[in-house]
Structure formats: C-alpha cells, structure tokens
ZAMARGU-4260 file (C-alpha; in steps of 0.2 Angstrom, whole numbers, plus 5000, padded with zeros to 4 digits):
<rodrens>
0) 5000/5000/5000 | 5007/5018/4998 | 5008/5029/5012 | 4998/5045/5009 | 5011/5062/5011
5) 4999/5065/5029 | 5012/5086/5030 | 5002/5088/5012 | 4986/5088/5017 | 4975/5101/5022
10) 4965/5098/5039 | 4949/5093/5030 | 4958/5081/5018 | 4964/5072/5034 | 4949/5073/5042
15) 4942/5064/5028 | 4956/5051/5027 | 4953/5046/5047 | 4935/5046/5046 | 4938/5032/5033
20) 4948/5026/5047 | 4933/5027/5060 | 4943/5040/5069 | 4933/5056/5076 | 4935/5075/5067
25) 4944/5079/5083 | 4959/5069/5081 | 4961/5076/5061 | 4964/5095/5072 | 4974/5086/5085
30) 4987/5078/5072 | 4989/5094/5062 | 4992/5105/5075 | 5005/5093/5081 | 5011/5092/5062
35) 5013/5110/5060 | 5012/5120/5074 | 5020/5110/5086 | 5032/5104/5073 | 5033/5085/5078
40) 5046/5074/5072 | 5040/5059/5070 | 5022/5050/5075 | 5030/5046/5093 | 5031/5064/5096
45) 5012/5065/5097 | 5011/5060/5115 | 4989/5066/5118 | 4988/5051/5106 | 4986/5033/5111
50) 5003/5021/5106 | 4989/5011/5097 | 4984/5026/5086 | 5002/5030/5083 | 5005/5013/5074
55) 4990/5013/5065 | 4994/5030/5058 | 5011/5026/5051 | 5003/5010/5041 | 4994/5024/5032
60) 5004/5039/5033 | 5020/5043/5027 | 5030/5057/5038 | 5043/5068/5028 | 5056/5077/5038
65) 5071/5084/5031 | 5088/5083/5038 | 5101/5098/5039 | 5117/5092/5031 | 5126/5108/5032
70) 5125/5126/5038 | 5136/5142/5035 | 5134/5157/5045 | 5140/5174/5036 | 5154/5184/5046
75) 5146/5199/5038 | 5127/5200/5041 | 5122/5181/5049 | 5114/5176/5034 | 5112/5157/5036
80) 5114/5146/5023 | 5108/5130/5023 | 5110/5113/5013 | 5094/5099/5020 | 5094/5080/5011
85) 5077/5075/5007 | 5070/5058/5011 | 5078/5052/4994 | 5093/5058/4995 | 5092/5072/4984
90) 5099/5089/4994 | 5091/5106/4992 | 5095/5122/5000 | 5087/5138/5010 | 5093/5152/5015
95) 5089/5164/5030 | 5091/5181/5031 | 5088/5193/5047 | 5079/5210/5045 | 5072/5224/5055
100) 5056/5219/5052 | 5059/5201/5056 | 5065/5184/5050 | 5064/5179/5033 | 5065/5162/5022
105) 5070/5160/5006 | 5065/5142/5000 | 5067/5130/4986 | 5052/5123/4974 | 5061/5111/4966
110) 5078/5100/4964 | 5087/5108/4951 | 5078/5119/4936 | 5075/5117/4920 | 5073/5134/4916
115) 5092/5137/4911 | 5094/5154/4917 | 5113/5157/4912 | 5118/5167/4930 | 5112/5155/4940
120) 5116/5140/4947 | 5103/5131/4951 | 5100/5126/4933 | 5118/5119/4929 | 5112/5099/4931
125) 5093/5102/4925 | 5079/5099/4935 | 5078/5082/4946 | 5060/5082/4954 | 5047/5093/4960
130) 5046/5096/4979 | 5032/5089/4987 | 5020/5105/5000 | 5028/5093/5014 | 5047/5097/5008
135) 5043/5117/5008 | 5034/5118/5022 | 5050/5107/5029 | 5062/5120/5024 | 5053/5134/5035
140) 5049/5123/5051 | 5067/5116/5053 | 5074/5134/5049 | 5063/5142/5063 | 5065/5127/5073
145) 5087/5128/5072 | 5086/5149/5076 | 5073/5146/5090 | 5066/5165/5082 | 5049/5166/5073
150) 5050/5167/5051 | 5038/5181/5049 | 5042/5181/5030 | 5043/5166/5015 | 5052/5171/4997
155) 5051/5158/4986 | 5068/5163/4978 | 5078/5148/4978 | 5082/5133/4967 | 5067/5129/4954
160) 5054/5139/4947 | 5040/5138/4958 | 5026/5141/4942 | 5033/5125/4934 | 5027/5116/4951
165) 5013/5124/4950 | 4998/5112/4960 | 5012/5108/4974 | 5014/5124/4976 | 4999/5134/4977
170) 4994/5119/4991 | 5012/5124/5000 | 5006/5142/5001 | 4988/5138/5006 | 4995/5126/5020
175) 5010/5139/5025 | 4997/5153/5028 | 4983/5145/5033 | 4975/5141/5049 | 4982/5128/5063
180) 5001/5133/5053 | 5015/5145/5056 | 4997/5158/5050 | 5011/5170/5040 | 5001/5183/5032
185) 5000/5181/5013 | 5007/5198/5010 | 5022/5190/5020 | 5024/5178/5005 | 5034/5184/4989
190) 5035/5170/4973 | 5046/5174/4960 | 5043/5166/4941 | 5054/5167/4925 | 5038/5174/4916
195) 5027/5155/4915 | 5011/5165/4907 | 5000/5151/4908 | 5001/5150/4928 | 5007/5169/4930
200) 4987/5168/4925 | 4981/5155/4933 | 4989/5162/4950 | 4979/5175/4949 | 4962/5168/4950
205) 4969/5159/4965 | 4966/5177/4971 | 4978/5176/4986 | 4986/5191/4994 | 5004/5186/4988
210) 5018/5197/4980 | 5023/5192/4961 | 5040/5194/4958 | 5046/5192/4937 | 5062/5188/4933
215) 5065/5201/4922 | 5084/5203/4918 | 5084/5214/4903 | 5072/5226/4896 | 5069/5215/4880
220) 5064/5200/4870 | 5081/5199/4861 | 5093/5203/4877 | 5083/5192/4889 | 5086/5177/4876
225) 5103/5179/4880 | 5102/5175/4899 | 5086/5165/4898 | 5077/5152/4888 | 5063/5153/4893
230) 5059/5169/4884 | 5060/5160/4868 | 5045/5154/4873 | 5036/5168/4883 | 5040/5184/4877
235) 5037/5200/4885 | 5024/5209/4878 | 5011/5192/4884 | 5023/5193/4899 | 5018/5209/4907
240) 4998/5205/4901 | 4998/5193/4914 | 5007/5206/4928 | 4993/5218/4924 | 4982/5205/4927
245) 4988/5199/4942 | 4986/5217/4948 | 4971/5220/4942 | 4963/5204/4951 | 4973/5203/4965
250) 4977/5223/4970 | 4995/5217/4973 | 5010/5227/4962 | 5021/5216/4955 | 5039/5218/4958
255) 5053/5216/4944 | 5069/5208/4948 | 5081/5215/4937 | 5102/5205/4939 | 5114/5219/4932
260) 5126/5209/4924 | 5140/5218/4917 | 5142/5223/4898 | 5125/5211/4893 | 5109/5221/4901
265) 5118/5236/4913 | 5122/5251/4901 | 5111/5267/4902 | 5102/5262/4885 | 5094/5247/4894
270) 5088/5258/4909 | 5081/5270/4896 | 5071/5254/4887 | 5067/5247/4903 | 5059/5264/4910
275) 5048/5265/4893 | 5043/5248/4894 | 5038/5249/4915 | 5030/5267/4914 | 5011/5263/4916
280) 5016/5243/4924 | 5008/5244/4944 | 5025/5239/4952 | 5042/5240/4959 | 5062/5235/4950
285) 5074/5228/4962 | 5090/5230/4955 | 5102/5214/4961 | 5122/5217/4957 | 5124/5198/4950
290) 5132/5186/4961 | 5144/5177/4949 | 5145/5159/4948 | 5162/5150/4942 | 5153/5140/4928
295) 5147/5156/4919 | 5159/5170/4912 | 5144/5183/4918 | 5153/5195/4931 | 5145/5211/4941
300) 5140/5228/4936 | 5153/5240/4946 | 5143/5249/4959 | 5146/5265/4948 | 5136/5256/4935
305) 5123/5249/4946 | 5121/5268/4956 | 5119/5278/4939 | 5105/5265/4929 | 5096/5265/4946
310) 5095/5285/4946 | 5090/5286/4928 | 5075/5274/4932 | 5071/5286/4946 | 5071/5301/4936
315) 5060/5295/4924 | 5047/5290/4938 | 5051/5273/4941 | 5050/5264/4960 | 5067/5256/4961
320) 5076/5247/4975 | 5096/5240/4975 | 5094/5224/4983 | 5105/5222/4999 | 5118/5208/4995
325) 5119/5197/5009 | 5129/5179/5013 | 5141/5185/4998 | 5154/5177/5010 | 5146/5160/5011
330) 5140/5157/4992 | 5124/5164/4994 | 5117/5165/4978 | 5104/5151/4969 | 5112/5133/4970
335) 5128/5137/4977 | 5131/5126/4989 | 5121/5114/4982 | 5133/5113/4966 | 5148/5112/4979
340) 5141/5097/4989 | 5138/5087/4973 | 5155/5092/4965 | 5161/5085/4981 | 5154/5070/4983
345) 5159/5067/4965 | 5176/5069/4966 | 5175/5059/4983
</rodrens>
C-alpha cells in the first residue's frame, strides 16, 4: 500500500482520510496541529495520542522530515545558509536572512531547474524532481525550529521555478498561511517566476494576497534570450499581460527583479528601454548586482554602473530598489552550495 504524504494535506483532507479510518474530526485538528504548529518529528512525538493510534497511523501515513546536512553562518550580516537532504537523498538548500522587520526564508520549489537561466546555478544539472507541499513547508519549520526566532516572511527565491510546480505549490502556500500553521500573512509571501504565462494567469484567479516577483533581467525580448530560455518561449509583451492582470485581480503590484550583469543588460540604453517599457506597469524594480558563479563567464555591474542605471529609472518615475547583498561570504546566491556538495561527493 502507499503511504499517503499525511504534511500535504489540508485539515479537511485528513479529516476525511481518518474518518475512513473510523477515527473522530477531533483527532484530524489534534494531528495537524502537532504536524505544524507544534512541529513534531515523527508519529512518537504526538504524546495526547494513544501508542495504538500512533501505529496505525504510520501503516497509512507517510512522515517527511528533512535533515540539515550543512550550515554556514556569514561573518558579515548572519545570513544562514543551509544545505537539507530529502528523504531520497536528493539535497536542496534555504537560506535565512535577518531584517528589522523580522526573520525571513527564502525556500526551494524544486531539485534543480529546468529553466536554464545562464547566471544561475541552480540550473547547471537540470531539473531532478518537484518538491512535494511537505518538503517546503519542511524548509521553513526546521529553519525556525534551528534559530529558535519566529520566520515572519517566506520568498520563494531559491532553486526551481516555483510556476513549473505549480499544484504543489499553490497547496504549500495555502498550507504555510493558513490556519492551525505558522498563519504568515500572505502579503508576507513573495514568489518569484521566470515569466510562466499560463500559471502567472492561473495564479491570479487563485486570488491570494501574495507578491509576484518576474524575473526580468533585461528590458527586451532579444537581450533576455541571452540570459534565459525561457523567453524564447514567453516573450514580453504576453509577459507583462499577465502582471497587469495579476494586479488588476489581486490589488498586489508586481515587483521586477532585474540582475545587472555587466556589459549584457547594465548600460544606460537598457535603463532608458526598461523605463519605457515599466512606465504605466503597477509595480516596483529591484536592481540585484549579479552574484557570479564560476561555471558562467557573467561578472557584476561595478557599483558606479549599478548607482547611475538605478537614478535614471528614478528620474523617469520609476520605484526602484538596490537589493541588499547578503551571505556574499558564504555562496549565497541560487544553487551554490548545492553545486559544491555534489562536486564533492563526485570527486570523493
């Protein structure tokens, strides 16, 4: 028989799945609170339950957990980085990052990418798997569980692109925010996409209070090409349809992430194009100095560069932010550590 992912399901779902078992609605509340607010580790943990019910529910039930193979603390800004293995083996990696305004996750949606962005490492061995909601959710609980400090805020920033996990994501989200949980506020949640249309649309008739964050990178079809395949088959103009519309439905401004690289997409003709083409879009740019990755031959803007294309947005009315770099010292960029460990265990 195979065991049904019991970190998954919503409340009701499992309070279907016991009823089948002739078990009470009380106990479907009782076990997922113990799943995720309490955080449990195993079955065993749930001590208001009878030894008897214990066994019968990991006949049934399968318990995901994830385990941390590895941790690295930046000297600079205490940025933690972390590597976890998944139940198969597979590693993934999360990062947190301390704010004023409180704790904040940024978590993988999938093994790997498909999505071949050429800055980033996450991509560099393809895709693997999806994530299941249960290995999300994971990432959050044992981060908040290791700093002993409440996460206040989720990104969804890391490896994979979280629209080309679409179903498993949208339930992570309605599990991560909804009641009996951690209860973060959607408009704590950012999710960031490569520019998937279809879903960009899709997620906007889930009418959830999250931020949408595109992958924007260069202020054209042709130049975003050149660092990311998928816009030869999503192309901008369908591209920023569906940002509009997912303001439009939702109410939430879309931000665009923007990596300078230099001499491909940071020169002040590209802010001029990227000003005309933003000018009546509902949202926010987010200027990130790339953070180069030995594979690629991509290196940063200098911060001369990166100072004078965020002013010329500005003057021409634009909302633009310089993203803070933080966990340079550790590898903190997409799939960095990841890449190291499997390089490693390679060569070992």
């Amino acid at each position: 028989m195979e065991k049904t992912d019991i970190k998954s399901l919503t409340c009701e779902e499992l309070a279907e799945r016991l009823k089948d078992m002739g078990l009470p609605a009380f106990r479907a509340r009782q076990i997922y609170q113990w799943l995720h607010e309490k955080q449990a580790v195993s079955f065993d943990d749930m001590t208001n339950i009878s030894r008897e019910l214990r066994e019968r529910l990991k006949e049934y039930f399968e318990f995901v957990t994830l385990s941390q193979v590895d941790v690295r603390i930046s000297r600079a800004d205490g940025t933690r980085k972390y590597l976890f293995a998944l139940p198969d083996g597979h590693v993934i990696e999360s990062v947190l990052m301390k704010y004023k305004y409180g704790n904040s996750v940024c978590i993988s949606s999938q093994v790997g990418c498909r999505m071949g962005c050429r800055f980033c490492a996450s991509t560099l061995d393809g895709l693997a798997r999806n994530l299941r909601p249960s290995e999300m959710l994971e990432q959050t609980y044992q981060i908040q569980k290791d700093v002993g400090e409440r996460i206040s805020h989720v990104v969804v920033m890391g490896s994979g692109e979280p629209l080309d996990n679409y179903d498993n994501f949208v339930r992570f989200i309605r599990l991560l925010t909804g009641k009996g949980g951690l209860n973060i506020s959607q408009r704590n949640v950012t999710v960031s996409t490569c520019g998937i249309v279809p879903n960009m649309k899709r997620l906007a008739q889930e009418h959830l209070q999250i931020t949408l964050a595109l992958s924007l990178h260069a202020p054209s079809d042709e130049v975003r090409k050149r660092l990311m395949p998928s816009a030869n088959t999503y192309h901008l103009k369908d591209i920023l349809e569906a940002c509009r519309e997912y303001f439009e439905v939702t109410g939430r401004r879309v931000t665009f992430e923007y990596s300078l690289v230099k001499g491909v997409n940071d020169n002040l003709e590209e802010a001029k194009a990227l000003a005309g083409l933003l000018k009546d879009m509902h949202g926010h740019v987010n200027l990130i100095p790339v953070n180069p990755i030995k594979e690629r031959e991509y290196v940063q803007s200098t911060p001369q560069s990166v100072q004078e294309f965020k002013n010329y947005l500005e003057k021409n009315g634009i909302h633009v932010t310089i993203r803070r770099e933080m966990g340079r010292d550790i590898g903190g960029a997409c799939g960095q550590l990841r890449k190291s460990y499997l390089n490693q265990k390679k060569e070992g």
